[in-house]
C-alpha positions in Angstrom: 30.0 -11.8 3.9 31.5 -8.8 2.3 30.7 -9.4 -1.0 26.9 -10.5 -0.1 26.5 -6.9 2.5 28.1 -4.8 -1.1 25.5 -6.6 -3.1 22.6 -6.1 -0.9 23.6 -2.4 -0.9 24.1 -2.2 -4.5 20.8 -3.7 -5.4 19.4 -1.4 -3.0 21.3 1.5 -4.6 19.9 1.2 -7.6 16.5 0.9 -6.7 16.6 3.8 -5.5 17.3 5.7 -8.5 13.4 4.8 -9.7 12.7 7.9 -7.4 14.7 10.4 -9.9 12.5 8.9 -13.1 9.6 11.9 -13.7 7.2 9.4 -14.4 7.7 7.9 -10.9 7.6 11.1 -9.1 4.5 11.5 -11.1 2.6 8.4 -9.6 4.0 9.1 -6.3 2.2 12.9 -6.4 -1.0 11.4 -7.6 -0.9 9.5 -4.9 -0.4 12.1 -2.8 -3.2 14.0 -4.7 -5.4 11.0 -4.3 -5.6 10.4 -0.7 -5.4 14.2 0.3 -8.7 14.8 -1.4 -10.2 11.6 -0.2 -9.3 12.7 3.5 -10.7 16.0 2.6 -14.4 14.9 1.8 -14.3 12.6 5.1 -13.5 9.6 3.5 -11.3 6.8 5.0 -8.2 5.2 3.8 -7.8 1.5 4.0 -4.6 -1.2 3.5 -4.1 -4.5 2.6 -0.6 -6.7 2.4 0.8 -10.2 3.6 3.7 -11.3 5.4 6.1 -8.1 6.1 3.6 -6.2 3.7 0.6 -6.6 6.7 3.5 -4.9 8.7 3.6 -2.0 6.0 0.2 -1.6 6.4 0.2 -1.4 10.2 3.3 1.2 9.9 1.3 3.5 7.6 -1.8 3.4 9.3 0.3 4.2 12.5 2.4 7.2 11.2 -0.8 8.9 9.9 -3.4 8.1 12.7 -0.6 9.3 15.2 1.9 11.5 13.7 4.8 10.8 11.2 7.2 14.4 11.9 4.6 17.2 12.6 1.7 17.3 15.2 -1.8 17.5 13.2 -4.9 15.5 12.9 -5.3 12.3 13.2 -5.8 10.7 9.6 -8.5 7.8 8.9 -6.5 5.4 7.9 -7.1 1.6 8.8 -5.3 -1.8 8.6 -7.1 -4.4 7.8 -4.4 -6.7 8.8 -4.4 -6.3 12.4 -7.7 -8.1 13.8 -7.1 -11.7 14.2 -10.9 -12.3 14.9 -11.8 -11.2 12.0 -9.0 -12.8 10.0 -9.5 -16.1 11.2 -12.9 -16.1 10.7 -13.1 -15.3 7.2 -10.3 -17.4 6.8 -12.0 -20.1 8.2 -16.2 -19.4 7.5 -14.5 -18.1 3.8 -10.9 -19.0 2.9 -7.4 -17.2 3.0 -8.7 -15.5 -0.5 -11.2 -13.3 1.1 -10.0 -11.8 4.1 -9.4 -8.4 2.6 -12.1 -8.3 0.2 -14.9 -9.3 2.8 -13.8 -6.4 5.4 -14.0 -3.8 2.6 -17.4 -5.3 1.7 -18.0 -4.0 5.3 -16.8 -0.8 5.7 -15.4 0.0 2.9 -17.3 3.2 0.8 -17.8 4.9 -2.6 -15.1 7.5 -2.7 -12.4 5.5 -0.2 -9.3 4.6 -1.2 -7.6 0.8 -1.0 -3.8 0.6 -1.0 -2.7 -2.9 -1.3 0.8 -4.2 -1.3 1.9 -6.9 -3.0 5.5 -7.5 -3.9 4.7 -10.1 -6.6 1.3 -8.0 -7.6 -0.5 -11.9 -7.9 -1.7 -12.8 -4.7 -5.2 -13.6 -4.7 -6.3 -12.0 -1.5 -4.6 -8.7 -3.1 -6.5 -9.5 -6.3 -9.8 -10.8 -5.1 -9.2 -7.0 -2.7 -8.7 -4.8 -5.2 -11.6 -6.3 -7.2 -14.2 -5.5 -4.3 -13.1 -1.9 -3.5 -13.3 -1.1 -7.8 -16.8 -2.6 -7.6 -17.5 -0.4 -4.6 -16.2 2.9 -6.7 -12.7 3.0 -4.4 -9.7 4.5 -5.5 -7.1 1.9 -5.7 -3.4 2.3 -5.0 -1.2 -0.6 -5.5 2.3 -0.7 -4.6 3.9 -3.6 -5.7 7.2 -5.3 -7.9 7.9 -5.4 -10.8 5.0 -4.4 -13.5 2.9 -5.4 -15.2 1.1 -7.8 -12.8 -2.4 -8.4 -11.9 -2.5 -6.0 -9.0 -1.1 -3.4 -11.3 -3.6 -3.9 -14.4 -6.9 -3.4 -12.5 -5.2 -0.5 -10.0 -5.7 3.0 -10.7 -2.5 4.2 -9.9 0.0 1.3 -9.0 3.9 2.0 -8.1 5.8 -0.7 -9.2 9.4 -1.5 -8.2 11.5 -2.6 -10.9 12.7 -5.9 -9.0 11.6 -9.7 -8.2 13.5 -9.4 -4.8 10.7 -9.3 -2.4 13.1 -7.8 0.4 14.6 -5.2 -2.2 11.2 -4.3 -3.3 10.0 -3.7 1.1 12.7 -1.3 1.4 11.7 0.2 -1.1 8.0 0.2 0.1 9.3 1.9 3.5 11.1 4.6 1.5 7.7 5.2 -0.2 5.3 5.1 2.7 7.9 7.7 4.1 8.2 9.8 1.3 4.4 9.8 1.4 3.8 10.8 4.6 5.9 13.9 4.3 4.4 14.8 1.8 0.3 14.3 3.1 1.9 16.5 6.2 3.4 19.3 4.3 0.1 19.0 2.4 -1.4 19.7 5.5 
């Protein structure tokens, strides 16, 4: 169990380092850049993930519609991962593939911005996603493992973590989502 809880760590460790490379930092402040002027012209943020990334979204979307350190204004950002209605009926009237792309389709707008999450960067739903909110003239963040990947080649601006473990790469994520929010705050 040691030896496991020192590797976990390790891996972790190391990951982190990604955060010291310039052009990292530099993605990271575009991003930044990105959604503070989008918020500025009245335009919405929206976010798209599976699994523990739906839970990513939901966090985001939480710390900046309520407050992440510092009391402000609430921030239009939205989940698309959190109505089952409308989950399970595209899913069903549709398929799996289009749940994301179909609610953009419906409220997404020119000059919004999509951040997906994808640890692997292939899932279809991301893809199919990312693919609506380009044709709708969105700004499109990815944040996802290892590059390249399909989610990162059609993304304008897509943080990849350098690693195929989809737990190491959700850590990560957090850390990022974090780092972000200070940042949009301070910004504020």
């Amino acid at each position: 169990m040691e030896k496991i809880f020192e590797q976990i760590v390790s891996e972790h460790k190391n990951l982190i380092k990604q955060f010291l490379d310039k052009a990292f930092q530099d993605k990271v402040l575009n991003t930044v850049s990105i959604i503070l002027s989008a918020i500025k012209e009245g335009k919405k943020v929206l976010l798209c993930g599976n699994g523990g990334s739906a839970a990513d979204c939901q966090h985001f979307a939480g710390e900046m519609i309520g407050r992440f350190l510092k009391e402000r204004q609430s921030l239009p950002f939205i989940s698309l991962t959190t109505n089952t209605s409308i989950l399970t009926c595209i899913g069903n009237d549709y398929s799996f593939d289009n749940i994301f792309s179909r609610q953009i389709e419906g409220i997404g707008s020119q000059g919004d911005i999509l951040i997906s999450f994808s640890t692997s960067g292939s899932s279809k739903n991301i893809i199919n996603a990312v693919y609506t909110a380009k044709n709708k003239k969105m700004k499109v963040i990815g944040f996802t493992g290892t590059l390249p990947n399909p989610v990162g080649d059609i993304s304008d601006i897509c943080i990849g973590v350098d690693s195929k473990s989809t737990p190491r790469i959700q850590e990560i994520h957090i850390l990022l989502i974090h780092t972000i929010c200070l940042f949009i705050e301070e910004a504020l």
